[in-house]
N, C-alpha and C positions, 0 to 999 in steps of 0.2 A: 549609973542607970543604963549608958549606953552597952558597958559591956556586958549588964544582967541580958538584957533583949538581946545580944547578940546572941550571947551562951542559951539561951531559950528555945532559940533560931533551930542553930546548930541541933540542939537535942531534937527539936520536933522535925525535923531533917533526918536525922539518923535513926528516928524513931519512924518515919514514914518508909525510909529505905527499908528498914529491917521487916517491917509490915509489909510491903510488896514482895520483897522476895519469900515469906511465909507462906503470903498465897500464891504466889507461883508456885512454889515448891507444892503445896496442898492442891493445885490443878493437875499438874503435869503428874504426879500420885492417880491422882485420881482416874485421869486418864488413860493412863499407862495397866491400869490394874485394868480397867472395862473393856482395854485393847486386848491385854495378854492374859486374861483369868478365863476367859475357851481354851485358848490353846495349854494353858495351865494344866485345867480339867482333864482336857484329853490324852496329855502325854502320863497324869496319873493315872485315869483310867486304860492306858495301855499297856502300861508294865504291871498292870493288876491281875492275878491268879484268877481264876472260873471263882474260886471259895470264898475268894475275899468281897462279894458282891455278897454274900448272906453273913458277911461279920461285923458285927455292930461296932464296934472298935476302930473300924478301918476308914477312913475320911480321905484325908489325900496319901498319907505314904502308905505301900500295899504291906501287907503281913508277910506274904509271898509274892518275890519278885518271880515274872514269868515272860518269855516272849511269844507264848503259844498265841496270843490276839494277832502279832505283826504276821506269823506262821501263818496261822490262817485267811488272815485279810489278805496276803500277798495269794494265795494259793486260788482264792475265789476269782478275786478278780482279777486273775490272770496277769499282776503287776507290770511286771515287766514288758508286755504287748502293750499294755494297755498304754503305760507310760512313751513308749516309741508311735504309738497312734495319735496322743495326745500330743505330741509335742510337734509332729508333723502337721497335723492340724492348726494347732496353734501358731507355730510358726510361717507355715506357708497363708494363713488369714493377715496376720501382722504382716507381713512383706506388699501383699497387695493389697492390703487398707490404705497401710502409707503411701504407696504409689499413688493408688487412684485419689485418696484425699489430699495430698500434696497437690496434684494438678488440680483437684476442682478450686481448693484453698487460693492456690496461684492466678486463677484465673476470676473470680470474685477480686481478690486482691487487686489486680493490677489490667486485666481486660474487659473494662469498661462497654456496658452492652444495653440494650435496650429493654428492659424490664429486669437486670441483673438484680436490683435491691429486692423488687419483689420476689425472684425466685430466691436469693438468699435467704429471707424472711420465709419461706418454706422449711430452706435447710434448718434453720435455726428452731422453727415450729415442728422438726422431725427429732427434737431434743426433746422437748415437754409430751409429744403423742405416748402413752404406753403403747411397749411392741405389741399386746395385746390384741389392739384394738384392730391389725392390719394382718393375725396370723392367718385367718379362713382365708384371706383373700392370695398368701402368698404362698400356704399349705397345697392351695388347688390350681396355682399356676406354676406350682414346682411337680402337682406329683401328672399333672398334664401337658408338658412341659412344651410351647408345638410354636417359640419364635416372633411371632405374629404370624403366624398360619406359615413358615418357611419350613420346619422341621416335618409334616406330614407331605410334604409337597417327592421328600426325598425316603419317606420309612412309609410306604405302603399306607398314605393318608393315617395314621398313627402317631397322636404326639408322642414325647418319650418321659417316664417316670425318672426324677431324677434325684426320688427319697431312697431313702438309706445309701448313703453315697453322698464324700464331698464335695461333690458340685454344687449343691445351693449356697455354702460357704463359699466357691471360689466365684461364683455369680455375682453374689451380691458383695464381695470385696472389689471382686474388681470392677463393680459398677457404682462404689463408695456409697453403697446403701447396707452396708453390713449393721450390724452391734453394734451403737454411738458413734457410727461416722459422721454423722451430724455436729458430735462436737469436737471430732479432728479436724473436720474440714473449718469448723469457725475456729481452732489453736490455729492454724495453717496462716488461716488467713488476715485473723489478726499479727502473726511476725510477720509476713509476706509484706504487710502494710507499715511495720517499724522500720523496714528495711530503706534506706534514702533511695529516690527515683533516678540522682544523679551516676549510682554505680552503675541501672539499667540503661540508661541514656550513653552514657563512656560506652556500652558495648554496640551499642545500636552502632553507633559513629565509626566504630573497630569494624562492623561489619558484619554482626552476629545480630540472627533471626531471635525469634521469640522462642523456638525452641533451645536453640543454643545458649542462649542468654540464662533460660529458664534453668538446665542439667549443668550450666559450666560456671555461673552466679550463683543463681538463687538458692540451690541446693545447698554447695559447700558453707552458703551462711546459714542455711535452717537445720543444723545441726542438732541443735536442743529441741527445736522443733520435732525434729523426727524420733529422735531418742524418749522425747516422751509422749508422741503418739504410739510408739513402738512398743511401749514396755505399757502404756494403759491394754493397748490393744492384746496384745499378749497375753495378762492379767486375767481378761475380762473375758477373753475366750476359753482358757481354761476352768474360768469358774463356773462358766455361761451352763446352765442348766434349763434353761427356755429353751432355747431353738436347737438345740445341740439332742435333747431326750425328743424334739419334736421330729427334725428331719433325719438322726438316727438311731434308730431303734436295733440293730444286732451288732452293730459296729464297734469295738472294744476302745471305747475312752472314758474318761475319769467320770464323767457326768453319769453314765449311763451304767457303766460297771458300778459305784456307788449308792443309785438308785440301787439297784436290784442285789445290792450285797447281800441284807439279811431273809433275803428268800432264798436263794444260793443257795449262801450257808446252812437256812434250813434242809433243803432240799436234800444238801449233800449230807449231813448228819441225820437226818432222820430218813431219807427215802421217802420224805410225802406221806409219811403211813401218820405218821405224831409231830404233836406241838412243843416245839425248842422253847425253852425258855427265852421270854422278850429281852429280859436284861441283858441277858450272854450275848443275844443278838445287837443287842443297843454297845455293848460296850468292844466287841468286833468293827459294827459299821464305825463309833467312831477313831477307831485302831484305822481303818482304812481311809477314812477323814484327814488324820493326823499324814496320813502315808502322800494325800493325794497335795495337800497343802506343802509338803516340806522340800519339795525341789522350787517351788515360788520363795519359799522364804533363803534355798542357798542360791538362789538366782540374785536377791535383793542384797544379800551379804555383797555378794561383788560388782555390783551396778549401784551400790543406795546413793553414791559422791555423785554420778553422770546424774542421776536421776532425778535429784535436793539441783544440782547446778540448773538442769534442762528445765525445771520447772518453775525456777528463780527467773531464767533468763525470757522465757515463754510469757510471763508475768498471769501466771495461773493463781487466783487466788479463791478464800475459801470452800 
């Protein structure tokens, strides 16, 4: 008897095993389909022919392979500027997010002040506000743009407009009130906080200020830290279609060129006189979709190891 209950064991063991990994395998499936059936869509829909949109036959593989969508999409919105605008952008916003949210992170961290939790519990409540809610107010202190009354003091009592133009970008990075600096600064500052007190103590004792402690310590360990405030921040600004269509409007980057593709493209095809076919226009804009997304995705090919580490180590969860 003992050995039947054993052997019973055993099977209902290998039977539970083999059952978890089915639905594992049926999640990750499932997943992976809901992740990658847009980008599916769209790389079908861009190797599709003008014709193959009125052929009843044609579902995902095209009848007629064609690059005339890439030809086009590239041609409207100016690709290649566009891509050198975006990335300058992009880049120089990530550089001085992590800066300024590094120092504010560091200093909730570890500089201890008289109302700090409350002000923290602001940062933290600038996570859950929609941007929404604060755009009129920061739309009309950007396009009047006057200091606290210091900039008319010096332009003929005239604030200065500072829309269309990245300045409100580098304002509000480097005042770590950008696009979710709210939750850099709380990544920041929970590692800041993992970090033992006794390595800033040793430097104090060496002879190193708070700044020195701060750029010659604290940094070289918040490595992961910054690597994955860097690359959310990155991400998020070239996706950013909120404040990017708000504060530039002639400016040639991904957001705004993509807004305005399929009027472009009408534009240029017809001359304003006649109406383009929506489809053609639908399946161009997401031809330049596909175009705007795919230097994020060969970015992620050579970062995804720093990336899976830096947000392991950050202890970033769901």
């Amino acid at each position: 008897m003992l050995a039947a209950a054993r052997a019973r064991i055993l099977s209902l063991n290998f039977w539970k095993k083999w059952l978890w990994i089915i639905v594992r395998f049926v999640l990750i499936v499932g997943l992976s389909f809901v992740i990658l059936y847009p980008i599916l869509k769209k790389i079908s829909t861009a190797i599709k022919d003008r014709a193959d949109l009125y052929s009843p036959i044609v579902v995902w593989i095209p009848e007629n392979f064609s690059l005339d969508n890439f030809r086009q999409a590239i041609r409207v919105m100016d690709y290649w500027e566009t891509l050198l605008n975006t990335f300058t952008l992009a880049g120089m916003t990530t550089v001085l997010t992590a800066i300024s949210c590094a120092l504010a992170g560091y200093g909730f961290a570890r500089l201890k002040f008289k109302g700090s939790n409350v002000l923290f519990a602001c940062v933290v409540l600038t996570i859950l506000v929609p941007p929404t809610t604060i755009l009129i107010p920061m739309y009309l202190n950007l396009k009047d743009f006057s200091l606290f009354g210091l900039i008319p003091l010096f332009n003929g009592g005239k604030p200065v407009n500072l829309l269309n133009s990245y300045w409100p970008f580098v304002l509000t990075s480097m005042t770590a009130v950008s696009y979710k600096a709210g939750l850099f600064i709380f990544i920041f500052r929970q590692f800041f906080r993992g970090i033992p007190k006794e390595i800033e103590e040793a430097a104090y004792v060496d002879g190193a200020g708070v700044t020195k402690t701060f750029t010659h310590i604290m940094l070289p360990n918040a490595i992961p830290a910054i690597i994955t405030v860097c690359l959310f921040s990155f991400v998020w600004q070239w996706n950013d279609s909120f404040f990017t269509t708000t504060y530039l409007t002639s400016s040639k980057v991904m957001s705004t060129q993509l807004s305005s593709l399929p009027h472009n493209l009408q534009v240029q095809l017809t001359a304003g006189v006649s109406q383009e076919d929506p489809f053609y226009l639908s399946m161009v804009q997401d031809t330049g979709i596909l175009l705007a997304i795919l230097p994020l995705i060969i970015i992620y090919l050579f970062v995804q190891r720093y990336f899976v580490e830096s947000v392991e180590r950050t202890g970033i969860v769901g």
